[in-house]
N, C-alpha and C positions, 0 to 999 in steps of 0.2 A: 598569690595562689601557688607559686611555683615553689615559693620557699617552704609552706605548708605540704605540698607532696613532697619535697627533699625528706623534711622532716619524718614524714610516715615511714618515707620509704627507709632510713638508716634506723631509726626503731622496729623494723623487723628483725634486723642482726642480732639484737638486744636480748639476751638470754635471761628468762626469769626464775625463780625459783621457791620452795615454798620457806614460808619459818615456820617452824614448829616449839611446841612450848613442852617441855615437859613437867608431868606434874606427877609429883613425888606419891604415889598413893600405890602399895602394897598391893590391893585388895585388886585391881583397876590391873597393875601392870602383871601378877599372876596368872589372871583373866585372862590376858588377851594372849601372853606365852603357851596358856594351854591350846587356845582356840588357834595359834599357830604352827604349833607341835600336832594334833588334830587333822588341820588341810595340810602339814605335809606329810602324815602319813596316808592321807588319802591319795593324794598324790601320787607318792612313789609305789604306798601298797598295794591299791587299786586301781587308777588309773595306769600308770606304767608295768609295774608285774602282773598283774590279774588280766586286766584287759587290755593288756599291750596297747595304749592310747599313743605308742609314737610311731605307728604303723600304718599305712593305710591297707584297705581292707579291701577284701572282694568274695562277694558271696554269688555271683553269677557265677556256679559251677558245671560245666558242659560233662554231658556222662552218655556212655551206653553200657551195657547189660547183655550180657549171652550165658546164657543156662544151660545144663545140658543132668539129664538124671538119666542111674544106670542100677538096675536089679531086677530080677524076673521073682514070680509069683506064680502057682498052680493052685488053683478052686477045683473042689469037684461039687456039684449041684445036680441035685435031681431034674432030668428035661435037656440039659446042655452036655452032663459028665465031666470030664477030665477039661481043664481050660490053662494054657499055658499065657498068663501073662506077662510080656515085655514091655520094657520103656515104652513103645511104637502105639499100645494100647492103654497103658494107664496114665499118661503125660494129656495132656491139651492144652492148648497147642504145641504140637509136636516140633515148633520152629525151634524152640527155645528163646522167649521172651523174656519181659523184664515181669510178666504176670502170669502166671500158670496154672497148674492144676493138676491136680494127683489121687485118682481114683484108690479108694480104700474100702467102700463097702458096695452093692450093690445090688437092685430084681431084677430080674430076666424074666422078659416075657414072649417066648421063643414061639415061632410059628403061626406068625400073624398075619392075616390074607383077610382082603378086601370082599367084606360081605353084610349080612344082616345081624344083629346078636343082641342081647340085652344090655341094656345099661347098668353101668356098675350101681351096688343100691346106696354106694357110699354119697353118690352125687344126687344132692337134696333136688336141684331142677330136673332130675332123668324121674323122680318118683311119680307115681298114678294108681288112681282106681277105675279110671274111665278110661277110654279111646278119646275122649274130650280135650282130656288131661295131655295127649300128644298129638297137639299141632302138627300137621304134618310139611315136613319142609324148615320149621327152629330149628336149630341150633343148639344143644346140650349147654348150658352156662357151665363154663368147667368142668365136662363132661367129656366126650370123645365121639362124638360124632353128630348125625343131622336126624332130627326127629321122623319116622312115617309113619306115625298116625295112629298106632297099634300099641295097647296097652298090654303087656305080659302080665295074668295075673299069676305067675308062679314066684315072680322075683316082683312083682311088685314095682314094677320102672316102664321105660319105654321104649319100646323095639328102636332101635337106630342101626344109620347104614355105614359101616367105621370099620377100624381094622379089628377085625376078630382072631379071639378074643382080647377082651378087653382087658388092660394091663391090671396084673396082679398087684395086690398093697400090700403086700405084709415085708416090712423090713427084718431083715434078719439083726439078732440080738447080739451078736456077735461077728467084728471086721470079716467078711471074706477075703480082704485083702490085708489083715494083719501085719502079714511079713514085710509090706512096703514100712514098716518102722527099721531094718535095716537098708532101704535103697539110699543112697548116697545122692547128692546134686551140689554141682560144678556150677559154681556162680565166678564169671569173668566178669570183672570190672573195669572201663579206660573213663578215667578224670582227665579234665582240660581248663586252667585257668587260664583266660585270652588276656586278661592283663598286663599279669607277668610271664605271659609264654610259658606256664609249665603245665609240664604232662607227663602220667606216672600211671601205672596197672597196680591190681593188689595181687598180682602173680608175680609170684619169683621169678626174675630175669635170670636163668640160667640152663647150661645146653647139657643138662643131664636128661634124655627123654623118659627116664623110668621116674624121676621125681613127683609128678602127677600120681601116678598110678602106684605109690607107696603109701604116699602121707595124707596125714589129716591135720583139719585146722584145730592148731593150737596158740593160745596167745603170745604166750610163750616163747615154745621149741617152736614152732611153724606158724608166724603170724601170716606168713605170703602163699599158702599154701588154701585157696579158698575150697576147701570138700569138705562137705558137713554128712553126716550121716543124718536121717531123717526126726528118729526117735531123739536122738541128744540135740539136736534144733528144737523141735517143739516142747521138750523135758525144759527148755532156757526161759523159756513163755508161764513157767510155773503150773504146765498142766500135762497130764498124761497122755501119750501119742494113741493107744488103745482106746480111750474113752470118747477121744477126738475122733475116731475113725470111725466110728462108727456111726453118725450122725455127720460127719465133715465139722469142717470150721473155717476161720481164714486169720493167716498169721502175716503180721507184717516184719519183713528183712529190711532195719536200715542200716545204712553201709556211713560214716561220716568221714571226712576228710576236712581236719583241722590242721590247716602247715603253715607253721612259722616258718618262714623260705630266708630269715637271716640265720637261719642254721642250714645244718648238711642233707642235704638230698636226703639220706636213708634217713631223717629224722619225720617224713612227714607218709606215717603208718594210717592204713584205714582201721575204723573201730566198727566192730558191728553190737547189734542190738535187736533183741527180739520180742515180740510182743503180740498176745491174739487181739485180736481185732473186732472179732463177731461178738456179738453177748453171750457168754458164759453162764445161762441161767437154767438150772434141770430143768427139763418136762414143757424148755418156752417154745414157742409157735417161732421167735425172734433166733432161737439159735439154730448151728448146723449151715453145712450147704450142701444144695443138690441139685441136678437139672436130669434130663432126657436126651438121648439121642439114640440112634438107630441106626444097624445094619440091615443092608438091603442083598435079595439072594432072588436066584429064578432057579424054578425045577427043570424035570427035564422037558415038559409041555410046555416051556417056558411063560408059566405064571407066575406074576412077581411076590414075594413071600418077605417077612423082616421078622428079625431078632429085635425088640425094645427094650432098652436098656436104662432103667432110672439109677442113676450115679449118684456114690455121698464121695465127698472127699476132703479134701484138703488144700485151699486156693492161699497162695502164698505173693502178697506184694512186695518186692523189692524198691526200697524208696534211697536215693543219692542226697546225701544234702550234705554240704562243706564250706569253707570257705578259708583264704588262704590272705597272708599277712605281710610284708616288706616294710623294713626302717622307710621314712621320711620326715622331711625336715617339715613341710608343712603342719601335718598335724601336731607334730613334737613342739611348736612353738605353739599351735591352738592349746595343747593341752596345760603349757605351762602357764599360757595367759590367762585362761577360765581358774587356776591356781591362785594365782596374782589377783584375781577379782575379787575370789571369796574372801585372800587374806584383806583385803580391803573393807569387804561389807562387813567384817570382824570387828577392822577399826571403826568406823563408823556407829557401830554397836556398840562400841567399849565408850565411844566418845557421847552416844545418846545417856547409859549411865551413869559418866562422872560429870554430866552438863545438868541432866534433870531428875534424875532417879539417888541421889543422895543428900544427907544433910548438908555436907557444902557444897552444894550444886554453885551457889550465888556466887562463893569464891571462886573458884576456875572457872566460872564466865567472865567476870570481869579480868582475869589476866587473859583469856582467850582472846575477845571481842573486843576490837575498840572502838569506842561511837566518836563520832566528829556531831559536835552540837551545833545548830543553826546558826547561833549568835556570831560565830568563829568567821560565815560568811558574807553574812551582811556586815560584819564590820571592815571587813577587807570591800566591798562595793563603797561605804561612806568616802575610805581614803581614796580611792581611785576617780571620784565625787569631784571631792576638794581637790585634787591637782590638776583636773582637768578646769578648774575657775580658778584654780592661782595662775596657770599660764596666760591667757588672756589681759589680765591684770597688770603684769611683769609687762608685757608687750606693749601697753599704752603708755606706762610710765615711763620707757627708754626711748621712744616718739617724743615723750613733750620735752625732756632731758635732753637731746639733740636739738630741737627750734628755739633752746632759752641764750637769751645774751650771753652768757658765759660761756657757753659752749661755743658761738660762734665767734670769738674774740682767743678761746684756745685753737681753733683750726685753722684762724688765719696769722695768728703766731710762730705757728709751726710748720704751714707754707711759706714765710719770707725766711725764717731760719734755713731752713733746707734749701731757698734758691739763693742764699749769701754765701753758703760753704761751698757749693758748685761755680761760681762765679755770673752766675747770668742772672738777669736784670729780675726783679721780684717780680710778682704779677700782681697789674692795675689791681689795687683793692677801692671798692666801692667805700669812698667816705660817709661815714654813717656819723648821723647828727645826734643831739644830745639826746640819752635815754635814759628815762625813766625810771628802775626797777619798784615794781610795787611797794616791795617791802621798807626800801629803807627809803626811799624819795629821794635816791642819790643819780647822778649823772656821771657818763665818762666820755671822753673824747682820748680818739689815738691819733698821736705826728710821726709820721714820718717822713725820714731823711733821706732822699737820693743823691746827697755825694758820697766822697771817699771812702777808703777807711770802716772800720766797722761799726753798723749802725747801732744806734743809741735808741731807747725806748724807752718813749717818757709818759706817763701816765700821769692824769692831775685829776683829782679829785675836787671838785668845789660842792658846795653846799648850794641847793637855791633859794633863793631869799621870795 
């Protein structure tokens, strides 16, 4: 048992290896050169230059976003007059987010106070022929106020209790807010990859304070230089800033951050990219954006009064996505080893063709393959058979070979020789009487002599009668 674990245990050292046969076929070894030349241009051209596969990666990119826009704008409109717009007014949220909004067109519905008045006829649940028809105490569905009961037959609707009057519909055909296609917006950017610990702005690092307040973003001359003017941002969108304002829309800013960080610091630039968002389809219910809001005012009786304001504009999403790259050794062996795999399923496939898929398939199997045929092992069990019933055999015959007369007549010859040449007395041998042997029907008797001198040994042979 021990010798058998020895055994195992030193055949682990034992280095093996394969043979290979090679077989001369053109066709076969073309084959498989191209299908080698193939994975390793994949290898080097795409896995390692294209997708940099001996890098590890990180697309968990940590970001914030501060906006800030700057231009004024003057409306004049019948009911309001002269109106000076600033940042302060046409921005929403005024914080500077990463989501905003920028008023371009919009109705005013000035001098609204809390009373009785008719419902607009636009809203199909305010319409009526009867007092029946207005439940007193509903709810206008889409409407603007709460039903009492009373059917106006001049407008055809239902008297409701809401801020009068009721907000005018008629969009104007053209931006009152136009000129917001030259206001400018200041988008700051801070990326952070927690990985590899880096972290980078898309503002130029430098202590010039007029540098902001000169330049504009250019690819180019000014890639760190983040000021867009309005109209050449949404002009990048493939659509015109005028036609968009006048109805709103919503444009999406993304900002990406792709760094190979085995190069130099200033090699890892943000790219932007622009694109509207909203559906772009004439005359749809689906395009445009716009909401409501409202200023609030007291007279001098102190009764409260409100400007309503339905807004179109232009909502612009700012979106971060990046991801950043560093040599390593792991991957760099993953990628070489999924290399080594395919050149392998190659050969495999080269060897499924010249084993079955050819005329001489039958020849390169047989130098391929070598079969051991049954016979080979039973005939090594037959001799293993026979010497295990030769030994046995061998064993009884050298037993009866030692209890025959001759053999006991050579050992007690060569015990008195050997006590003559030492000088001590021979040892008492047992006189054995006449014997027999089967075969010839002969007899012997031995004398010996205990005097002087050296002894004599006389054997006599007689015949018996």
């Amino acid at each position: 048992m021990a010798g058998g674990a020895g055994l195992f245990f030193f055949s682990l050292l034992n280095y093996k290896t394969e043979k290979y046969v090679i077989a001369e076929n053109k066709k076969i070894g073309i084959l498989f050169r191209l299908y080698q030349l193939a994975i390793l241009g994949y290898l080097i051209g795409w896995v390692f230059v294209v997708k940099k596969g001996y890098q590890e990666r990180e697309e968990s990119i940590q970001s914030s976003v501060i906006t800030k826009l700057k231009g004024v704008s003057l409306t004049n409109i019948s009911g309001s007059g002269l109106q000076l717009w600033g940042a302060e007014d046409y921005v929403m949220p005024p914080q500077g987010e990463q989501v905003f909004f920028i008023v371009t067109n919009y109705i005013e519905t000035p001098n609204q106070r809390l009373g009785f008045c008719a419902e607009s006829p636009r809203v199909p649940n305010g319409q009526c022929f009867s007092d029946n028809d207005c439940a007193e105490g509903d709810s206008v569905i889409a409407g603007h106020g709460i039903k009492t009961g009373l059917c106006i037959n001049s407008t055809g609707t239902c008297e409701i209790q809401a801020w009068c009057p009721v907000e005018y519909n008629r969009r104007p055909s053209v931006a009152l807010l136009g000129e917001a296609e030259n206001f400018t917006i200041y988008i700051k950017n801070f990326i952070r990859f927690p990985k590899f610990e880096f972290s980078k702005s898309n503002v130029l690092d430098t202590d010039d304070n007029t540098y902001l307040k000169t330049c504009a973003y250019d690819k180019v001359d000014h890639p760190y230089c983040p000021i867009f003017r309005l109209g050449d941002l949404v002009s990048r969108t493939g659509h015109s800033f005028q036609d968009m304002a006048v109805q709103g829309g919503s444009v999406g800013i993304l900002i990406e951050w792709n760094c190979d960080l085995d190069k130099d610091y200033s090699q890892c630039n943000p790219q932007y990219s622009f694109t509207r968002l909203d559906m772009n389809v004439n005359n749809s219910v689906t395009s445009g954006y716009n909401f409501r809001y409202a200023r609030y005012f007291k007279d001098v009786s102190g009764e409260t009064y409100r400007t309503l304001y339905k807004v179109y504009g232009i909502r612009f999403d700012i979106m971060i996505n990046g991801q950043a790259g560093k040599f390593n050794v792991v991957p760099t062996i993953i990628a070489i080893g999924s290399g080594l795999a395919l050149i392998g399923a190659g050969a495999f496939a080269c060897d499924m063709i010249l084993l079955y898929m050819m005329n001489t398939s039958s020849f390169y199997r047989e130098r391929k393959f070598e079969i051991i045929k049954k016979e080979r092992s039973s005939k090594h069990r037959d001799e293993k058979t026979e010497h295990r019933d030769r030994r046995p055999r061998k064993h009884t015959r050298e037993k009866e070979d030692s209890s025959s007369p001759k053999k006991v007549e050579e050992i007690e010859l060569t015990a008195m020789s050997q006590s003559l040449e030492t000088g001590e007395n021979p040892p008492a041998v047992e006189k054995r009487g006449p014997t027999v042997p089967r075969n010839a029907g002969q007899r012997y008797s031995a004398l010996l002599s205990s005097q002087g001198g050296v002894p004599k040994h006389h054997i006599t042979f007689s015949s018996q009668k």
